[in-house]
C-alpha positions in Angstrom: 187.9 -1.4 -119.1 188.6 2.3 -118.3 192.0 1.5 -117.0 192.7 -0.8 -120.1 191.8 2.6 -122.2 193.9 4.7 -119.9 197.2 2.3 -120.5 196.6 2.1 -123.8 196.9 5.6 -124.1 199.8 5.7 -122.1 201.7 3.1 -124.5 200.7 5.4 -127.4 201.7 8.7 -126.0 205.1 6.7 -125.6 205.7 5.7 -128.8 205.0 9.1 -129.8 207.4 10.9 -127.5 210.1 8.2 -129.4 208.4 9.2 -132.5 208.9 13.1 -132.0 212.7 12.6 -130.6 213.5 10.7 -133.6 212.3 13.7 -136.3 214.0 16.1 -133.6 217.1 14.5 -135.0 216.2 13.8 -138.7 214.7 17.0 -139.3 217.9 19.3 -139.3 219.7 16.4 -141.4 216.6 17.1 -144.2 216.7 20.8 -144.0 219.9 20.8 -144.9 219.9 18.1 -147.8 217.1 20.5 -148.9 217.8 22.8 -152.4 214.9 24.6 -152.5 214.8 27.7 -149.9 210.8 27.2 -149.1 211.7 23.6 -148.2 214.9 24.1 -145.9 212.6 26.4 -143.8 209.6 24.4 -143.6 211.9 21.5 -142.5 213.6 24.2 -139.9 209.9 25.7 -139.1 208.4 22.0 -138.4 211.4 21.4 -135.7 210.3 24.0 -134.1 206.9 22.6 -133.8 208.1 19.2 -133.1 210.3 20.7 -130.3 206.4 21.8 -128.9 205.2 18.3 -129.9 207.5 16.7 -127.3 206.4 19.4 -124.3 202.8 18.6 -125.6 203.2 15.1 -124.9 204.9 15.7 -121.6 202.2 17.5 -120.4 199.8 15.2 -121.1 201.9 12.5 -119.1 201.6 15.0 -116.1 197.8 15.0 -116.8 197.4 11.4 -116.7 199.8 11.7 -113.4 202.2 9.3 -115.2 206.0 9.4 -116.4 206.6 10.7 -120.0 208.6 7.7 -120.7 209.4 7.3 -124.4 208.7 3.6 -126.0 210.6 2.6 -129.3 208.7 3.5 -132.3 209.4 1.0 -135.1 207.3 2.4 -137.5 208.9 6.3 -137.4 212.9 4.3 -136.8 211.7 2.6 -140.8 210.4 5.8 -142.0 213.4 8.0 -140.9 215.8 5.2 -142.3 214.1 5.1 -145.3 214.3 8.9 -145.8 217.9 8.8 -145.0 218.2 6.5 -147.9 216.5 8.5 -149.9 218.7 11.4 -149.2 221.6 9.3 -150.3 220.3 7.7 -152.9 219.4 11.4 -154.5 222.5 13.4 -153.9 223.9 12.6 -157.2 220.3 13.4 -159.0 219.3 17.0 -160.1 217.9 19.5 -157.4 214.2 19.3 -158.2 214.1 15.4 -157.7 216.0 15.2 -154.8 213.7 17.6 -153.5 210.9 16.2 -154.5 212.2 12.7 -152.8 212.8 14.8 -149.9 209.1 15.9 -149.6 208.1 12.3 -150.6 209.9 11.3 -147.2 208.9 13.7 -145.0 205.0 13.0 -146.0 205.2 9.5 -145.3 206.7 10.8 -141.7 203.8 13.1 -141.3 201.1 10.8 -142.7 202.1 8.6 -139.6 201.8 11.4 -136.9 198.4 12.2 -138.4 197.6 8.9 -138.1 198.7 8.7 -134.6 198.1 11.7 -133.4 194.3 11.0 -134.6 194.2 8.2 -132.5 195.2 9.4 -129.6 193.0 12.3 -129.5 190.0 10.7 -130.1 190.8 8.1 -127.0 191.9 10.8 -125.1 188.5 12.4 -125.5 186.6 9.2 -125.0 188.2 8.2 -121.9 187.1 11.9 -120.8 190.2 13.7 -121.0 189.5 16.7 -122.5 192.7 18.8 -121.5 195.0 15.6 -123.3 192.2 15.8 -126.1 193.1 19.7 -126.4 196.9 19.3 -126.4 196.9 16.2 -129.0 194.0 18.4 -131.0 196.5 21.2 -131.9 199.5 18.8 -133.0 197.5 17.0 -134.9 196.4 20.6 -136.7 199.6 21.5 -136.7 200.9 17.9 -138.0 197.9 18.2 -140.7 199.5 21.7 -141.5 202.9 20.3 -142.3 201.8 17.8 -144.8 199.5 20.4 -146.4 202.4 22.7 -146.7 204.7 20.3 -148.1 202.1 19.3 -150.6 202.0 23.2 -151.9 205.8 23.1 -151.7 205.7 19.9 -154.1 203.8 22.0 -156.7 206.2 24.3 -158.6 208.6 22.2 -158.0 207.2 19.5 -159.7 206.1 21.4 -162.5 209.5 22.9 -163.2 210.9 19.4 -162.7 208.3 18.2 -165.2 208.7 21.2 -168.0 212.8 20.3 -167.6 211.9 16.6 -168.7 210.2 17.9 -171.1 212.8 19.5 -172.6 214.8 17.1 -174.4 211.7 15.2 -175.8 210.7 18.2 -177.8 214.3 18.7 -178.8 214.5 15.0 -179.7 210.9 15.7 -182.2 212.0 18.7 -183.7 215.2 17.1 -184.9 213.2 14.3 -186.3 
């Protein structure tokens, strides 16, 4: 059973190495569809850590004394389309939503490295790898981080985006 554990692992690891070198790619594409100066950098700020992600996983492939071969990751290949849609779709909308669709994308791409990267860690541990546990341990933190900070990006924005539309209703009611 042990080496069933240890190849799953493996398989996961690789999906996330696809998974990284997909947002290495996306990332720069949403930073600069991004309005909002706080957004563009967290965008630029998280490549940086996804950069790290990659040499994370790498060196957990060394650990396990296997290749750090990359496996296709449907799951982030739909996410990142769908963002790219969504940055598309809203570059004819006002700043605040396409923003806001923007952050909307990214989460769902976070969400699933949370995910993943919470798996991983916790098999890594119970298979009694503790240095691999380590490494995945402070992406996931810094993959938790991300989505936390995009969440307190989201704020102002929405409420600005929220008083705007509010805006014409009240001019609408005071004409009436």
């Amino acid at each position: 059973m042990a080496e069933q554990l240890k190849n799953l692992l493996l398989d996961e690891l690789q999906g996330l190495v696809n998974a990284e070198t997909q947002l290495l790619k996306a990332l720069p594409l949403m930073a600069k569809a991004a309005h909002e100066p706080k957004l563009r950098e967290a965008f630029e700020k998280h490549l940086t850590q996804t950069e790290g992600h990659v040499e994370r996983l790498k060196e957990a492939f060394e650990l396990l004394d296997a290749d750090a071969e990359s496996k296709s990751c449907k799951a982030m290949t739909g996410i990142i389309a769908e963002g790219q849609e969504r940055i598309e779709e809203l570059q004819e909308e006002p700043e605040l939503a396409a923003d806001l669709g923007l952050i909307a994308a990214a989460q769902k791409a976070e969400h699933y490295e949370i995910s993943a990267y919470g798996t991983v860690h916790y098999l890594a541990r119970q298979i009694g790898e503790p240095q691999i546990a380590r490494l995945l341990s402070q992406t996931l933190g810094e993959e938790q981080s991300a989505d936390y900070l995009l969440t307190e990006i989201s704020k102002p924005i929405l409420q600005k985006a929220s008083s705007e539309s509010a805006k014409p209703a009240r001019a609408k009611a005071q004409r009436a």
